[in-house]
PDB file of N, CA, C and O in Angstrom:
ATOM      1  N   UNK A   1       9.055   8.405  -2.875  1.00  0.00           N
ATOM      2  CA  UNK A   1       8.259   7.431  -2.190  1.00  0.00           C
ATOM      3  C   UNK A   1       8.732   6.054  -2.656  1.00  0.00           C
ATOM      4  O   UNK A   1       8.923   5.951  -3.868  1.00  0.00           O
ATOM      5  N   UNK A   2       8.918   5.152  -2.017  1.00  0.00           N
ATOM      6  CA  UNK A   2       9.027   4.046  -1.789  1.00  0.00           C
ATOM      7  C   UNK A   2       7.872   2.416  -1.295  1.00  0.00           C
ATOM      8  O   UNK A   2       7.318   2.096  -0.243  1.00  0.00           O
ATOM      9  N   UNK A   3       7.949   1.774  -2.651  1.00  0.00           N
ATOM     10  CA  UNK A   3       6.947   0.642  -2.531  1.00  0.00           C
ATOM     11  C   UNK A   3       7.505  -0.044  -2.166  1.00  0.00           C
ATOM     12  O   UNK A   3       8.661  -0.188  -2.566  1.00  0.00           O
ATOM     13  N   UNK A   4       6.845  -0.991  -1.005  1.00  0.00           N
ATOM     14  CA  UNK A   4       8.448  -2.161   0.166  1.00  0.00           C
ATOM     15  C   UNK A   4       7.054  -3.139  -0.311  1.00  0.00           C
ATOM     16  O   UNK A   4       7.424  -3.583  -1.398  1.00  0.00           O
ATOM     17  N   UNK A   5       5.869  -3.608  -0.090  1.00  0.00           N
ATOM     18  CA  UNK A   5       5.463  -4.849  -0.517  1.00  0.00           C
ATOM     19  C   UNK A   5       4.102  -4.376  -0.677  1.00  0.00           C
ATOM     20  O   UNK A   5       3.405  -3.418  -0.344  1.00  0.00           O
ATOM     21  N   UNK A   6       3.979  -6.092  -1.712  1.00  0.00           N
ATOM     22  CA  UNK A   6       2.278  -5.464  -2.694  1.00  0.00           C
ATOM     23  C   UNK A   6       1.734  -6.929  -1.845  1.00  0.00           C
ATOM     24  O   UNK A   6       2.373  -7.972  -1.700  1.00  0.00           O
ATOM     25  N   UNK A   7       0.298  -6.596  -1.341  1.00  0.00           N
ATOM     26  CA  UNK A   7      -0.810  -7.800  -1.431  1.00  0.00           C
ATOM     27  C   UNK A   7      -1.414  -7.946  -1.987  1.00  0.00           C
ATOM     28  O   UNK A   7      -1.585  -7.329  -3.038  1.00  0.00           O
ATOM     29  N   UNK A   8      -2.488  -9.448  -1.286  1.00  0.00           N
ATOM     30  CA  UNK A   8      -3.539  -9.311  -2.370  1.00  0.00           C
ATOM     31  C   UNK A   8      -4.755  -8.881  -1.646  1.00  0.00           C
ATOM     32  O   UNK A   8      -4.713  -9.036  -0.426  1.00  0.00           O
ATOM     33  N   UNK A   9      -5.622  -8.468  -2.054  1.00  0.00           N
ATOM     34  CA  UNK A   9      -7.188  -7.968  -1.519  1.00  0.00           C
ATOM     35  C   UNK A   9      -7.518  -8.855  -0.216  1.00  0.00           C
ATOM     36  O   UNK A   9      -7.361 -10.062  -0.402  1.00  0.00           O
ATOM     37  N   UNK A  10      -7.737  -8.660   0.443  1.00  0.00           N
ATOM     38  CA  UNK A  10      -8.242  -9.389   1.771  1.00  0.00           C
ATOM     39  C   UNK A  10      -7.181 -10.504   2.499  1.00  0.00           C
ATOM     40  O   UNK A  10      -7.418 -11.401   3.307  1.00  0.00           O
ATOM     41  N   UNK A  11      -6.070 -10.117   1.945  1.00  0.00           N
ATOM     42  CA  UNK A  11      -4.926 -10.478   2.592  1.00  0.00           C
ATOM     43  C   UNK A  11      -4.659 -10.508   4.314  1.00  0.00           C
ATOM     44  O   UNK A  11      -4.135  -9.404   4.461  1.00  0.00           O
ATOM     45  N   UNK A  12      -4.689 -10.844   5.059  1.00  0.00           N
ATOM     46  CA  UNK A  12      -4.575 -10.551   6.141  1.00  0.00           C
ATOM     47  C   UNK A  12      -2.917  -9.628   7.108  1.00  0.00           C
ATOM     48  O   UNK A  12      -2.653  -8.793   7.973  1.00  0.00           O
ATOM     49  N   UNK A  13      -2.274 -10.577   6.129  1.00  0.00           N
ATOM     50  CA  UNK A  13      -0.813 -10.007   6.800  1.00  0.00           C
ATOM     51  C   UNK A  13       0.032 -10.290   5.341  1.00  0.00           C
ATOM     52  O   UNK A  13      -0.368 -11.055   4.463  1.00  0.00           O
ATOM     53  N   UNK A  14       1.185  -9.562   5.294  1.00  0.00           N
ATOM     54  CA  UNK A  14       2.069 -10.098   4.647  1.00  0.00           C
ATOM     55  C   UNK A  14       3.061 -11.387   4.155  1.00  0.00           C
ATOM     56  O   UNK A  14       4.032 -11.839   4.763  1.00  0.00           O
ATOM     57  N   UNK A  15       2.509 -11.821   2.882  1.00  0.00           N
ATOM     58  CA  UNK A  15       3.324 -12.935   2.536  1.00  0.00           C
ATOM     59  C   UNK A  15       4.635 -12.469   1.840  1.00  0.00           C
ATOM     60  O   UNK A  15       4.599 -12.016   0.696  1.00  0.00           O
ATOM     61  N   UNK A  16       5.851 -12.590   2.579  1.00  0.00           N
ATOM     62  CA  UNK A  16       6.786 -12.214   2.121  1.00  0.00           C
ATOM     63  C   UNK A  16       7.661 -12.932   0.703  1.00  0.00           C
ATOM     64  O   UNK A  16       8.440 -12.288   0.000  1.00  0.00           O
ATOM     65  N   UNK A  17       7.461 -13.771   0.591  1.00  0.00           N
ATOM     66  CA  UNK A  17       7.755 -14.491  -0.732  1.00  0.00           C
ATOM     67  C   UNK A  17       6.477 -13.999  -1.991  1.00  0.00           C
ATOM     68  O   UNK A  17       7.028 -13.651  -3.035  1.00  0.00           O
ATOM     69  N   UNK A  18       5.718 -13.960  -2.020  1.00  0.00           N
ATOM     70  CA  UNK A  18       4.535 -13.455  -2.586  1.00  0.00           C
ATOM     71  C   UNK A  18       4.643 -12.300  -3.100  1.00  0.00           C
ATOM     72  O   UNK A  18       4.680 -12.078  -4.310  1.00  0.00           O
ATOM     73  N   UNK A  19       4.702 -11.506  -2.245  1.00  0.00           N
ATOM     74  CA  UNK A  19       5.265  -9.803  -1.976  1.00  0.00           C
ATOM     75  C   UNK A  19       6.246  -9.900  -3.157  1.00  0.00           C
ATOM     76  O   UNK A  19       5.949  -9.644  -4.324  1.00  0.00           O
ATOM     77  N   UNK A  20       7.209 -10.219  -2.803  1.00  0.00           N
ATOM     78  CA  UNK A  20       8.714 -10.501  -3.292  1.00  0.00           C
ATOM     79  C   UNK A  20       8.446 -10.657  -5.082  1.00  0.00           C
ATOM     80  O   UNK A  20       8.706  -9.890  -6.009  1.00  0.00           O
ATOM     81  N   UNK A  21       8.009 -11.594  -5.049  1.00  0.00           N
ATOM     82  CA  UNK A  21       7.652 -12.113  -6.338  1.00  0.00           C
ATOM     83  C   UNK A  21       6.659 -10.960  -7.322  1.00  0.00           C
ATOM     84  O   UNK A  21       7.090 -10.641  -8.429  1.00  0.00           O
ATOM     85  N   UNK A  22       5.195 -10.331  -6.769  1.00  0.00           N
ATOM     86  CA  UNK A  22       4.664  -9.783  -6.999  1.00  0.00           C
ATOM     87  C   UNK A  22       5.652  -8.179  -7.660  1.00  0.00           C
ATOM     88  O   UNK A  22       5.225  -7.530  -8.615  1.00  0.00           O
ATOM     89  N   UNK A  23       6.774  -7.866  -7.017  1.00  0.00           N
ATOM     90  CA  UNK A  23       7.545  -7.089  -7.127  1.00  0.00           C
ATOM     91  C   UNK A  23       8.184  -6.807  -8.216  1.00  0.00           C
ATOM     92  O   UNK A  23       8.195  -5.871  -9.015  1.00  0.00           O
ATOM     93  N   UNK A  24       9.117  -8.549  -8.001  1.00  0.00           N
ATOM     94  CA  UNK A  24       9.617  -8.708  -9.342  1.00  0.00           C
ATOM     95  C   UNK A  24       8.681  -8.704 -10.391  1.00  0.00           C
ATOM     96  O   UNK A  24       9.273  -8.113 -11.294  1.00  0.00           O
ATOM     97  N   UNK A  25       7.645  -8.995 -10.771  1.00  0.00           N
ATOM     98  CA  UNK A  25       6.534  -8.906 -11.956  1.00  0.00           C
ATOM     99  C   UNK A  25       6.158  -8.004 -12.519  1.00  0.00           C
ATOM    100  O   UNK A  25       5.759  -7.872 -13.676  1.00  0.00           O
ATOM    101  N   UNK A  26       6.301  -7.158 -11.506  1.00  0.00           N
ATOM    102  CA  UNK A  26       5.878  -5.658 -11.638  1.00  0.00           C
ATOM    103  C   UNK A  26       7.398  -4.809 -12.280  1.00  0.00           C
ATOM    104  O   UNK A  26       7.870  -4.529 -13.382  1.00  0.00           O
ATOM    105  N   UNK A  27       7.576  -4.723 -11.568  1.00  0.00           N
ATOM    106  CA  UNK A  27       8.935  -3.475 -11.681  1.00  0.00           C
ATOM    107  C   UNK A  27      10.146  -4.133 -11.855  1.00  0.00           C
ATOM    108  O   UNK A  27      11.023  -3.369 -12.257  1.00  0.00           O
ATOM    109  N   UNK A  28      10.529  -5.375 -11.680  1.00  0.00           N
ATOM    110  CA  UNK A  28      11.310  -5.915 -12.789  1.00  0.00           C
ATOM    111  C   UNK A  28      13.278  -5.453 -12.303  1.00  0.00           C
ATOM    112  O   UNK A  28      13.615  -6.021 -11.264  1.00  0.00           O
ATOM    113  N   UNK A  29      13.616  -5.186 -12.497  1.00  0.00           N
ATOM    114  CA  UNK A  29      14.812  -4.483 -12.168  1.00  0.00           C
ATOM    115  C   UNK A  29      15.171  -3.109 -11.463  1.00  0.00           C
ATOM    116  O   UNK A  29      16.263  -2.744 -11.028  1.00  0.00           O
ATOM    117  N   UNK A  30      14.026  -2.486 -11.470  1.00  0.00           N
ATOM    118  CA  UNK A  30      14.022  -1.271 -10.738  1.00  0.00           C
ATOM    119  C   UNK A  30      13.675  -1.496  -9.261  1.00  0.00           C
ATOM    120  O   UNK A  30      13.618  -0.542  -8.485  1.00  0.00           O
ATOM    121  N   UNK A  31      13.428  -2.831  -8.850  1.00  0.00           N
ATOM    122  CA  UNK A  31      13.571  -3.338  -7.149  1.00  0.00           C
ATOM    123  C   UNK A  31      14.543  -3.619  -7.127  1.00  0.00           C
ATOM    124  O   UNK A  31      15.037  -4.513  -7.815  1.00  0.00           O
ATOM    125  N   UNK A  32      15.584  -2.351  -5.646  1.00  0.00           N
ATOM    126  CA  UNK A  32      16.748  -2.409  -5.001  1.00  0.00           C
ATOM    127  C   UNK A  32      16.196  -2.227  -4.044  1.00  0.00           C
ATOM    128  O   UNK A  32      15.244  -1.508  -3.741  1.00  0.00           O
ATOM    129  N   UNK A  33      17.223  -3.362  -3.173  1.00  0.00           N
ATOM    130  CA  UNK A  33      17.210  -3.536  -1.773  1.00  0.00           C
ATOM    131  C   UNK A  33      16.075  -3.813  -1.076  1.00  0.00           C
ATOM    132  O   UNK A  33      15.965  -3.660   0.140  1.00  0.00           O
ATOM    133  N   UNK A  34      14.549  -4.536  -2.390  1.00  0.00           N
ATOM    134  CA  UNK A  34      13.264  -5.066  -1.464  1.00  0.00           C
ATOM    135  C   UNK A  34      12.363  -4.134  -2.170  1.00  0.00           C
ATOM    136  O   UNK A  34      11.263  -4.494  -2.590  1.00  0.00           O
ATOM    137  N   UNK A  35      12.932  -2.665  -2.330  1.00  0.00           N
ATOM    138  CA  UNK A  35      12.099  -1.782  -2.695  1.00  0.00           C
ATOM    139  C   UNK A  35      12.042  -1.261  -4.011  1.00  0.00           C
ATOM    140  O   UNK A  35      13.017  -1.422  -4.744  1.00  0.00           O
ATOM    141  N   UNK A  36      10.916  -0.586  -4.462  1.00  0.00           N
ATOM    142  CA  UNK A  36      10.601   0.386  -5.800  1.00  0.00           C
ATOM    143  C   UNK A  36      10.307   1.582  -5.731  1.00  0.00           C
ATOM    144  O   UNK A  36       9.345   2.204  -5.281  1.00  0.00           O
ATOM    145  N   UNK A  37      11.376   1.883  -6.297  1.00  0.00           N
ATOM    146  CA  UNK A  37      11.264   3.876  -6.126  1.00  0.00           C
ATOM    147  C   UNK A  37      10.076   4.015  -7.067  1.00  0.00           C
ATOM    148  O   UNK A  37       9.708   3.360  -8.042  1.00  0.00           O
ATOM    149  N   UNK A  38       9.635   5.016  -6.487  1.00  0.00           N
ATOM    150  CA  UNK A  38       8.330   5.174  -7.076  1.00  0.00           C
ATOM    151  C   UNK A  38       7.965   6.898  -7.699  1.00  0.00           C
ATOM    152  O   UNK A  38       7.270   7.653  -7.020  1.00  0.00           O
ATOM    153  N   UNK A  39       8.307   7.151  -8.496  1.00  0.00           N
ATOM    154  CA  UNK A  39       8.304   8.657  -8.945  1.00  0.00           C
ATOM    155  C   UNK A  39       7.457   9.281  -9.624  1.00  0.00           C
ATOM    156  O   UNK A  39       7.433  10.449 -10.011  1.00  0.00           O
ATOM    157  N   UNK A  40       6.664   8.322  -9.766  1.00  0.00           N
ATOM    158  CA  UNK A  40       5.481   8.888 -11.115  1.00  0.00           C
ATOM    159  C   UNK A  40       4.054   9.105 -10.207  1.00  0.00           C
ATOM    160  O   UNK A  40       3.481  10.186 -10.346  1.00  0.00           O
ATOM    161  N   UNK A  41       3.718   8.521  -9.671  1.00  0.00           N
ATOM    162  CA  UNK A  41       2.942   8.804  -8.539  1.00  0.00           C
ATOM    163  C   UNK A  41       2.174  10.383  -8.293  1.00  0.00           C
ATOM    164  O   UNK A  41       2.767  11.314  -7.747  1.00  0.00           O
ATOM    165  N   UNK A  42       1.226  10.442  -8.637  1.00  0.00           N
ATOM    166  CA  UNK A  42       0.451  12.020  -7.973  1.00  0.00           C
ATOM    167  C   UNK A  42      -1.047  11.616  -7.310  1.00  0.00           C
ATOM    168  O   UNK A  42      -1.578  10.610  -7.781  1.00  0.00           O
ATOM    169  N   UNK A  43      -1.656  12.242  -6.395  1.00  0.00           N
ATOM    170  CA  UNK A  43      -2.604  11.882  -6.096  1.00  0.00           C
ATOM    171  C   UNK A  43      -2.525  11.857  -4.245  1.00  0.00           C
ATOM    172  O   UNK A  43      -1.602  12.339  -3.589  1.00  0.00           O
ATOM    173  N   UNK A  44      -3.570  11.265  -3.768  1.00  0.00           N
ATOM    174  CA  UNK A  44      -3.741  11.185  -2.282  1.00  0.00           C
ATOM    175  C   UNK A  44      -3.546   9.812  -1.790  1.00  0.00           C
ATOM    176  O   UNK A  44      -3.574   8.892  -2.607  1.00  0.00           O
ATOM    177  N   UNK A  45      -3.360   9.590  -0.601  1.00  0.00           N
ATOM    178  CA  UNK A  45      -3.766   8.442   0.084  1.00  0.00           C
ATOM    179  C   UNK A  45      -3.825   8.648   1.173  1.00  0.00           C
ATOM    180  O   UNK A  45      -3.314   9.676   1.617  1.00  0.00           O
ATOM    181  N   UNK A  46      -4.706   7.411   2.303  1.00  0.00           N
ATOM    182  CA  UNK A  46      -4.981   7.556   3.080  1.00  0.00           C
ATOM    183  C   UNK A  46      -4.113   6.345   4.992  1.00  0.00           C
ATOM    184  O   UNK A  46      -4.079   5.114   4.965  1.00  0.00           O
ATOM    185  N   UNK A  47      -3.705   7.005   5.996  1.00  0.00           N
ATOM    186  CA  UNK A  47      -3.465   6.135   6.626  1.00  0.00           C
ATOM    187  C   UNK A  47      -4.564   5.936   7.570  1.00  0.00           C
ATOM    188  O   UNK A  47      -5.271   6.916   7.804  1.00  0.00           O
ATOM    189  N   UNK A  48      -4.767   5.068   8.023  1.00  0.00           N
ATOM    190  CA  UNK A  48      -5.910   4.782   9.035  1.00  0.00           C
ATOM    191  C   UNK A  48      -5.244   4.890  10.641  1.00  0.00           C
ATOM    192  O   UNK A  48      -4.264   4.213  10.950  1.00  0.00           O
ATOM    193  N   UNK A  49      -6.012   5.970  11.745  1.00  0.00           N
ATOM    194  CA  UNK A  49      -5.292   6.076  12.756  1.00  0.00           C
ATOM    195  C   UNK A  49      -6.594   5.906  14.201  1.00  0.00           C
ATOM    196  O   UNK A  49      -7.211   6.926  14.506  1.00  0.00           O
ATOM    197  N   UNK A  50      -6.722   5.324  14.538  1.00  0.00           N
ATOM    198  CA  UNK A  50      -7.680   4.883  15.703  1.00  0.00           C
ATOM    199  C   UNK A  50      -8.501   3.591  15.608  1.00  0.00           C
ATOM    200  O   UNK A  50      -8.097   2.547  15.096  1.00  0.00           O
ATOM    201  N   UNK A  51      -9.772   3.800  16.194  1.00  0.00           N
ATOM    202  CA  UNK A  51     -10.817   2.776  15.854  1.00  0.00           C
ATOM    203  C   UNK A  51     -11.276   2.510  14.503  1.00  0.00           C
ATOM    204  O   UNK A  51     -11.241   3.373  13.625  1.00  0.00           O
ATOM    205  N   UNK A  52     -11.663   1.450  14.339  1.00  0.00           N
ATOM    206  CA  UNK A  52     -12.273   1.126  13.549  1.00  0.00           C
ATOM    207  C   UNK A  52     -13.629   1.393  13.298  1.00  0.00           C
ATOM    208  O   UNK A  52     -14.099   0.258  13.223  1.00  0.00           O
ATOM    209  N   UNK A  53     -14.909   2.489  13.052  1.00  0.00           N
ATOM    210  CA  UNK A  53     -16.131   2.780  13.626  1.00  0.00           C
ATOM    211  C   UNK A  53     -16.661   2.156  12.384  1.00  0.00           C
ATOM    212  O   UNK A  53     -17.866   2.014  12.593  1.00  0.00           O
ATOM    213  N   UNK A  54     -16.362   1.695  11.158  1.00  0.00           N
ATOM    214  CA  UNK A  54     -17.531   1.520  10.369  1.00  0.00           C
ATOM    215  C   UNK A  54     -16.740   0.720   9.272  1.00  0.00           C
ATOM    216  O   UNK A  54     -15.550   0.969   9.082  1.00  0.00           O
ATOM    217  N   UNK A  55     -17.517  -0.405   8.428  1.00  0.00           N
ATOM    218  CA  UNK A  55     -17.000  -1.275   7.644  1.00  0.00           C
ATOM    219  C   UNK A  55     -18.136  -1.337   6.805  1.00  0.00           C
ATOM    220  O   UNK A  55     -19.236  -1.236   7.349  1.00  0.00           O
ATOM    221  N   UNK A  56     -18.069  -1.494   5.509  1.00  0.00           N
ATOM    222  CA  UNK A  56     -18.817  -2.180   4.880  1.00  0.00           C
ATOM    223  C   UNK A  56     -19.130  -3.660   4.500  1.00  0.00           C
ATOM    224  O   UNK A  56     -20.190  -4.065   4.022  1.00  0.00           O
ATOM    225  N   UNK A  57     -17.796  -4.546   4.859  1.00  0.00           N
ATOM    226  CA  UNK A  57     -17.654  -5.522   4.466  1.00  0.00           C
ATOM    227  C   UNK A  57     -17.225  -6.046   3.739  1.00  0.00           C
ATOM    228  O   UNK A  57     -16.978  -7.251   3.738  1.00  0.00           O
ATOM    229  N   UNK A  58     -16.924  -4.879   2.515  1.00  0.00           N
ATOM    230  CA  UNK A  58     -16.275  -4.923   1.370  1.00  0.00           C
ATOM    231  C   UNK A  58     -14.860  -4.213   1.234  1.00  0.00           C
ATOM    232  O   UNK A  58     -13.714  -4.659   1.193  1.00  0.00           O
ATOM    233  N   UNK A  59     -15.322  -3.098   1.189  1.00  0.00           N
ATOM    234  CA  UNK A  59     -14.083  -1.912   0.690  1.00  0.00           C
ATOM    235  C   UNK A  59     -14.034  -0.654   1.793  1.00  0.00           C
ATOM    236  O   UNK A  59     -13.096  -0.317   2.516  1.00  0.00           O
ATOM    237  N   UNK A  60     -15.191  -0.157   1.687  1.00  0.00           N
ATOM    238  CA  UNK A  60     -14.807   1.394   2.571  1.00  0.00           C
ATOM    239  C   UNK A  60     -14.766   1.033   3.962  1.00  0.00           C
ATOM    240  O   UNK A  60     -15.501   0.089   4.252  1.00  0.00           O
ATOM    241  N   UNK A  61     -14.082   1.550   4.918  1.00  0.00           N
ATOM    242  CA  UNK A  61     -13.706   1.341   6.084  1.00  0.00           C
ATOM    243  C   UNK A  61     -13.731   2.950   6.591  1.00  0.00           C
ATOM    244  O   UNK A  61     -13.146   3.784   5.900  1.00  0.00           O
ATOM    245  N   UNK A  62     -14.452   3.365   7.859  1.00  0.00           N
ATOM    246  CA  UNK A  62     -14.281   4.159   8.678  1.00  0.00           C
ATOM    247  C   UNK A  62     -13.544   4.627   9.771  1.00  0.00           C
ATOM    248  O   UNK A  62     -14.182   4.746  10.817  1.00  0.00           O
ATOM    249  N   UNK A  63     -12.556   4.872   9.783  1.00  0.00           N
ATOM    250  CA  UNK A  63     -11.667   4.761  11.143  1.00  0.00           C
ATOM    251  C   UNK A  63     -12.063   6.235  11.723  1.00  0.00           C
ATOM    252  O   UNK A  63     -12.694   7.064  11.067  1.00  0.00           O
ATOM    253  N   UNK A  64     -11.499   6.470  13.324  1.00  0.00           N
ATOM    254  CA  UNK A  64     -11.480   7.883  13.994  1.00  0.00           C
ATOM    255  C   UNK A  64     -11.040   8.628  13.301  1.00  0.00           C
ATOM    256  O   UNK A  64     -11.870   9.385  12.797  1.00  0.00           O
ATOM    257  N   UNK A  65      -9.834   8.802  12.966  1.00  0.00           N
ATOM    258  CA  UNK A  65      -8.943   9.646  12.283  1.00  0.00           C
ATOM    259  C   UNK A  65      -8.229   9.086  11.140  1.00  0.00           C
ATOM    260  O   UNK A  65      -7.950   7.894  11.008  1.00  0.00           O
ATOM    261  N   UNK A  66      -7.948  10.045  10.307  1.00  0.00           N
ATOM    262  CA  UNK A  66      -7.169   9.102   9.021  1.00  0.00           C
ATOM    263  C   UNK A  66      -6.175  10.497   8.840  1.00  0.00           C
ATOM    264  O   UNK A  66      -6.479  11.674   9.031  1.00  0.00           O
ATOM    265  N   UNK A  67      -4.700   9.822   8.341  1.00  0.00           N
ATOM    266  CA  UNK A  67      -3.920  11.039   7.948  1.00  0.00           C
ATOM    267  C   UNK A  67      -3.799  11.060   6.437  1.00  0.00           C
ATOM    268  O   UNK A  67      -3.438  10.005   5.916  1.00  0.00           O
ATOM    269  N   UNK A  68      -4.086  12.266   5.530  1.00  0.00           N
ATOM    270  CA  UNK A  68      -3.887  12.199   4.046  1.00  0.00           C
ATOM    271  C   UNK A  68      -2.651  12.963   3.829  1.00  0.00           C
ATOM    272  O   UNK A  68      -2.244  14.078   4.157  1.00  0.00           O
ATOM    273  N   UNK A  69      -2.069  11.675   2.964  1.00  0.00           N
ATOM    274  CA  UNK A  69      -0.873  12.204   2.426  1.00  0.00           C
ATOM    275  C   UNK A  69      -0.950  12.846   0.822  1.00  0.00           C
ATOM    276  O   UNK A  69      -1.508  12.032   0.086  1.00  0.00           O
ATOM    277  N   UNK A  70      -0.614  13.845   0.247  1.00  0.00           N
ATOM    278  CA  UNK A  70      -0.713  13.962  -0.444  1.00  0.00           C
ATOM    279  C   UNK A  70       0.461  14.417  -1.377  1.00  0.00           C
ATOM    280  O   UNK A  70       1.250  15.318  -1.093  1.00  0.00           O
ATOM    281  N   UNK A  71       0.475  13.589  -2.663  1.00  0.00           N
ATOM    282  CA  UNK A  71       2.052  13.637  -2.897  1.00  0.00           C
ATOM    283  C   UNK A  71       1.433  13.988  -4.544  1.00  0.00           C
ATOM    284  O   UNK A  71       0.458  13.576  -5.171  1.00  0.00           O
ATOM    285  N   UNK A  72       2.576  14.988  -4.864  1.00  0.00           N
ATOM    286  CA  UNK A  72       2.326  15.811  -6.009  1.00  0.00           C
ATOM    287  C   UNK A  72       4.002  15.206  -6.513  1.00  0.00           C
ATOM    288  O   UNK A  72       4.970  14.957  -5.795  1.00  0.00           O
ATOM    289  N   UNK A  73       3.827  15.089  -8.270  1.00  0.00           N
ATOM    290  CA  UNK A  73       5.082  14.614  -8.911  1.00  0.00           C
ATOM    291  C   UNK A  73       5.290  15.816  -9.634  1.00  0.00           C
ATOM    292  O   UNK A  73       6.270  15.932 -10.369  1.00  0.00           O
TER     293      UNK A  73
END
């Protein structure tokens, strides 16, 4: 798996210099070509696929469908 850019919380879209930077801070030399291989990683996540039916305002978000990926190291 592959990390291509980090935001910040209520970010709206991608700041690509930001991103960039945030990258370098993080992972340091192990970003090639934009990206960070990412190998240590176990656990789930979620993509969001339809409507939007429910928000809190904060954090949890309801969509129609969501796809879980689940990636074991």
């Amino acid at each position: 798996m592959f990390l291509k850019n980090i935001i910040e919380c209520g970010e709206q879209k991608i700041d690509q210099t930001a991103s960039e930077r945030r990258m370098s801070e993080i992972f340091g030399d192990k970003v090639q070509n934009g990206k960070a291989y990412i190998n240590w990683f176990s656990g789930e996540f979620s993509l969001p696929e339809g409507e939007l039916l429910r928000w809190d305002g904060v954090f949890r978000k309801t969509f129609e469908n969501e796809i879980l990926i689940k990636v074991q190291n």
